[in-house]
ChimeraX commands (.cxc) that place a marker at each C-alpha (Angstrom):
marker #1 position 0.83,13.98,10.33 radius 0.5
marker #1 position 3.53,15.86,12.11 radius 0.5
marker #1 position 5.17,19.10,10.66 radius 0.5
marker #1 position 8.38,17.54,10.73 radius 0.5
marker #1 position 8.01,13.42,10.20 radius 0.5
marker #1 position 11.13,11.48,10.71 radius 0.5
marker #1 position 11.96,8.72,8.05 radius 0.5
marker #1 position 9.99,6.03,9.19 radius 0.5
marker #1 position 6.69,8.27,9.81 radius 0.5
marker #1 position 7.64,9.55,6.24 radius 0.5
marker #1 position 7.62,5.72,5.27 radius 0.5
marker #1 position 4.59,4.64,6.79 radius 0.5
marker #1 position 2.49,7.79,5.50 radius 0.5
marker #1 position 3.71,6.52,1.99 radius 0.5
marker #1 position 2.92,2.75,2.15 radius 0.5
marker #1 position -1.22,3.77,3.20 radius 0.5
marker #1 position -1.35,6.36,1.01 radius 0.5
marker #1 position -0.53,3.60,-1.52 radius 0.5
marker #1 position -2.07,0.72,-0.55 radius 0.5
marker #1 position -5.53,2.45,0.74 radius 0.5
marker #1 position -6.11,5.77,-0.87 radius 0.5
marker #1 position -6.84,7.00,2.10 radius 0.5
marker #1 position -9.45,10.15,2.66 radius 0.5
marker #1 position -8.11,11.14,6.24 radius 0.5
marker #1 position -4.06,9.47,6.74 radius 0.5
marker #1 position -2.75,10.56,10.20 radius 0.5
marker #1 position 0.59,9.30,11.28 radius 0.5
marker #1 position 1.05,10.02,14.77 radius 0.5
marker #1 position 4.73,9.36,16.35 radius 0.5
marker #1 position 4.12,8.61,19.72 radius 0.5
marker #1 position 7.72,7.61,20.70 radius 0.5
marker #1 position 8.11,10.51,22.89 radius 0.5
marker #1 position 5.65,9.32,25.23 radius 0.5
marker #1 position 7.32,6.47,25.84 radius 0.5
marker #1 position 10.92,7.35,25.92 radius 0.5
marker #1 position 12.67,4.70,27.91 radius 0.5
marker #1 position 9.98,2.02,27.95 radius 0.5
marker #1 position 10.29,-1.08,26.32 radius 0.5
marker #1 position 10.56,-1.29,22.93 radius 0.5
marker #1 position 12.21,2.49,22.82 radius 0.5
marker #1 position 15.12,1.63,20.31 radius 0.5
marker #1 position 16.37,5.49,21.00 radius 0.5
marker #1 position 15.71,6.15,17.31 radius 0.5
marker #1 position 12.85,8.38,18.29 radius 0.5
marker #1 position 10.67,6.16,16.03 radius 0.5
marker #1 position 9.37,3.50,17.93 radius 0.5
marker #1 position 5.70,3.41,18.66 radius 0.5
marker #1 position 3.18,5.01,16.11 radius 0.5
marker #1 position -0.82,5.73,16.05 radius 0.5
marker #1 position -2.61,5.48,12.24 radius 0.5
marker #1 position -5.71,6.92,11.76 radius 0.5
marker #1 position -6.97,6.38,8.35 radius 0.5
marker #1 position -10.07,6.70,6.88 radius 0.5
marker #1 position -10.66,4.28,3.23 radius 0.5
marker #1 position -13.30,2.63,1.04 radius 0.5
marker #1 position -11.01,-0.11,1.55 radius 0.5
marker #1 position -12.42,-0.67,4.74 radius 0.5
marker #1 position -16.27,-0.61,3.85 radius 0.5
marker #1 position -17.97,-3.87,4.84 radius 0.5
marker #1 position -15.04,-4.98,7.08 radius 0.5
marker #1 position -14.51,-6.00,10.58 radius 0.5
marker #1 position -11.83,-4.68,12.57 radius 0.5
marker #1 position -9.75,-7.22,12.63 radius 0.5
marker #1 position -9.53,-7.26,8.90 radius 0.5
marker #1 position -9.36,-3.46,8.73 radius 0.5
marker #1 position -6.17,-3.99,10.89 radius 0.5
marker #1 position -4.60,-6.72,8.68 radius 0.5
marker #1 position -5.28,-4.19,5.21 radius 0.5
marker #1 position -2.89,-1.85,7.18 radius 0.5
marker #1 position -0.19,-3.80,8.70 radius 0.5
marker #1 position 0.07,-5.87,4.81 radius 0.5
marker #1 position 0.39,-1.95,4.00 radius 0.5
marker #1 position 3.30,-1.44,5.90 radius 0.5
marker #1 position 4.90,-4.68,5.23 radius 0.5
marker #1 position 7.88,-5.33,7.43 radius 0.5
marker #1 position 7.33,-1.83,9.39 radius 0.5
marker #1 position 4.75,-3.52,12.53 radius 0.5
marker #1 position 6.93,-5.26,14.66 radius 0.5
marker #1 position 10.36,-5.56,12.73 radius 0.5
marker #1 position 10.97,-1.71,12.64 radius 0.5
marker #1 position 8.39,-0.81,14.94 radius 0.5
marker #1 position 7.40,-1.78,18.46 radius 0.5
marker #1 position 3.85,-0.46,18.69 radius 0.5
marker #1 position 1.55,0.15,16.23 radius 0.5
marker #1 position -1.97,1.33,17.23 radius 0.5
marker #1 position -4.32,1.32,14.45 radius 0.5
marker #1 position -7.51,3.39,14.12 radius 0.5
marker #1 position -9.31,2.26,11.19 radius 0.5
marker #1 position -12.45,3.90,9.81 radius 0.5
marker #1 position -14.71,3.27,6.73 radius 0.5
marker #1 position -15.78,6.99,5.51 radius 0.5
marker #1 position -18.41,8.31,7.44 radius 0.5
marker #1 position -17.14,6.54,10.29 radius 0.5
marker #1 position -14.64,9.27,11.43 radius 0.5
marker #1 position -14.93,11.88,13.40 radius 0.5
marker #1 position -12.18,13.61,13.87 radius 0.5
marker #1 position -11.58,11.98,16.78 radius 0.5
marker #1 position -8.29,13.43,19.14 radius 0.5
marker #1 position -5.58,10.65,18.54 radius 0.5
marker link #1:1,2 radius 0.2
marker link #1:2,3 radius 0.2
marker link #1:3,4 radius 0.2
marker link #1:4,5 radius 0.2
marker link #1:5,6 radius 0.2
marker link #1:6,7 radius 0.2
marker link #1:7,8 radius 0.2
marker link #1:8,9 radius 0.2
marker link #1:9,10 radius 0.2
marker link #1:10,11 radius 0.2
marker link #1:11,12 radius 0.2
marker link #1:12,13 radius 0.2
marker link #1:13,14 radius 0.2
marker link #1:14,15 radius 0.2
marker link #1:15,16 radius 0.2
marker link #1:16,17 radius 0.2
marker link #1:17,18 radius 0.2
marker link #1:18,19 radius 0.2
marker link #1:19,20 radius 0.2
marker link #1:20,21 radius 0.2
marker link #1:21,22 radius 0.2
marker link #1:22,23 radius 0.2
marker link #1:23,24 radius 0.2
marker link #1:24,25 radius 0.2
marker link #1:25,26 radius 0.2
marker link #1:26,27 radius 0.2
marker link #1:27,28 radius 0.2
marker link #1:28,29 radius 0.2
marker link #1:29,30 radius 0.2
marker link #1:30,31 radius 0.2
marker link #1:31,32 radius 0.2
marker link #1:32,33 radius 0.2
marker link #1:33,34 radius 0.2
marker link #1:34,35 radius 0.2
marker link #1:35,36 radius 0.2
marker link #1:36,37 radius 0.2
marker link #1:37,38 radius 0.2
marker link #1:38,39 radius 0.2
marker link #1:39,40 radius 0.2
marker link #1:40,41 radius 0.2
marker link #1:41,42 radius 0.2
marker link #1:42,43 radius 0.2
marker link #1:43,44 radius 0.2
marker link #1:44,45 radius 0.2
marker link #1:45,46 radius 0.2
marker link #1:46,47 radius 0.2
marker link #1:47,48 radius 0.2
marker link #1:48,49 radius 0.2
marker link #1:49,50 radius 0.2
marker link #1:50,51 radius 0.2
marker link #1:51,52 radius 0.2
marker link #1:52,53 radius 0.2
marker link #1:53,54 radius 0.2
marker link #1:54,55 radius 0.2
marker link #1:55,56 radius 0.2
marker link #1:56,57 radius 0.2
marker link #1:57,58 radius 0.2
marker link #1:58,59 radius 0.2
marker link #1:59,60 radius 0.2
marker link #1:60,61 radius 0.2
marker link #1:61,62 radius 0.2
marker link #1:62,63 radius 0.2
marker link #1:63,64 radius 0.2
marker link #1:64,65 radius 0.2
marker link #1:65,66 radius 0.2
marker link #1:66,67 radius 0.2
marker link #1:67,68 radius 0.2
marker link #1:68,69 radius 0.2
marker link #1:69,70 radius 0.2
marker link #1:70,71 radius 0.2
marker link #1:71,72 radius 0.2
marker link #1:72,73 radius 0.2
marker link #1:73,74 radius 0.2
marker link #1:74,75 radius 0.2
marker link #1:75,76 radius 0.2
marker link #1:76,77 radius 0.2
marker link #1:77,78 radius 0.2
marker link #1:78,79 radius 0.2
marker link #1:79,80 radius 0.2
marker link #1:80,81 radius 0.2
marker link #1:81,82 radius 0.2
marker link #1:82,83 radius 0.2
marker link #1:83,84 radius 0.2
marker link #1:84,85 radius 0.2
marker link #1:85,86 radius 0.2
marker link #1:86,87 radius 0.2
marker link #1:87,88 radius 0.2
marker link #1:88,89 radius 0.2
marker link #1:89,90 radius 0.2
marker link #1:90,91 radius 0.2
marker link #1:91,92 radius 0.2
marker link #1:92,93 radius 0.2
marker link #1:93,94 radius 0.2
marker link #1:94,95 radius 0.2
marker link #1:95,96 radius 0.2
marker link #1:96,97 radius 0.2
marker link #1:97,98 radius 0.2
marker link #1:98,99 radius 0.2
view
């Protein structure tokens, strides 16, 4: 996660930490990037990456991976937030990819 998360980053990082006990949580705010755009709310917290790494996800697809994250975050994915981009991995499956 960022050095310095705003609110809602803060927010999300606490609802997967929660929910998935995660072994790897990134929260990646990647509102800067697309500053004017649609969806940019000017809040600076508009559009996200998650990269999280859980036993939750062992034996699931990715679609259901997805859904264990946005029921996570609850009202956050497209009430609060324009884009979410989700990178789900069961462990072992991560590699420290770059976000």
């Amino acid at each position: 996660m960022q050095s310095d998360p705003g609110p809602l980053a803060q927010e999300i990082h606490e609802r997967l930490e929660a929910a998935l006990t995660p072994i790897t949580l990134e929260v990646v705010n990647d509102s800067a990037s697309h500053a004017g755009h649609s969806g940019d709310d000017g809040s600076g917290e508009s559009h996200f990456t998650v990269i999280v790494e859980s036993a939750a996800f062992a034996g699931q697809g990715r679609l259901q991976r997805q859904r264990l994250v946005n029921n996570a975050l609850g009202d956050i994915p497209g009430q609060r937030v324009h884009a979410l981009a989700i990178k789900a991995y069961a462990p072992g499956e991560y590699r420290g990819e770059a976000s």
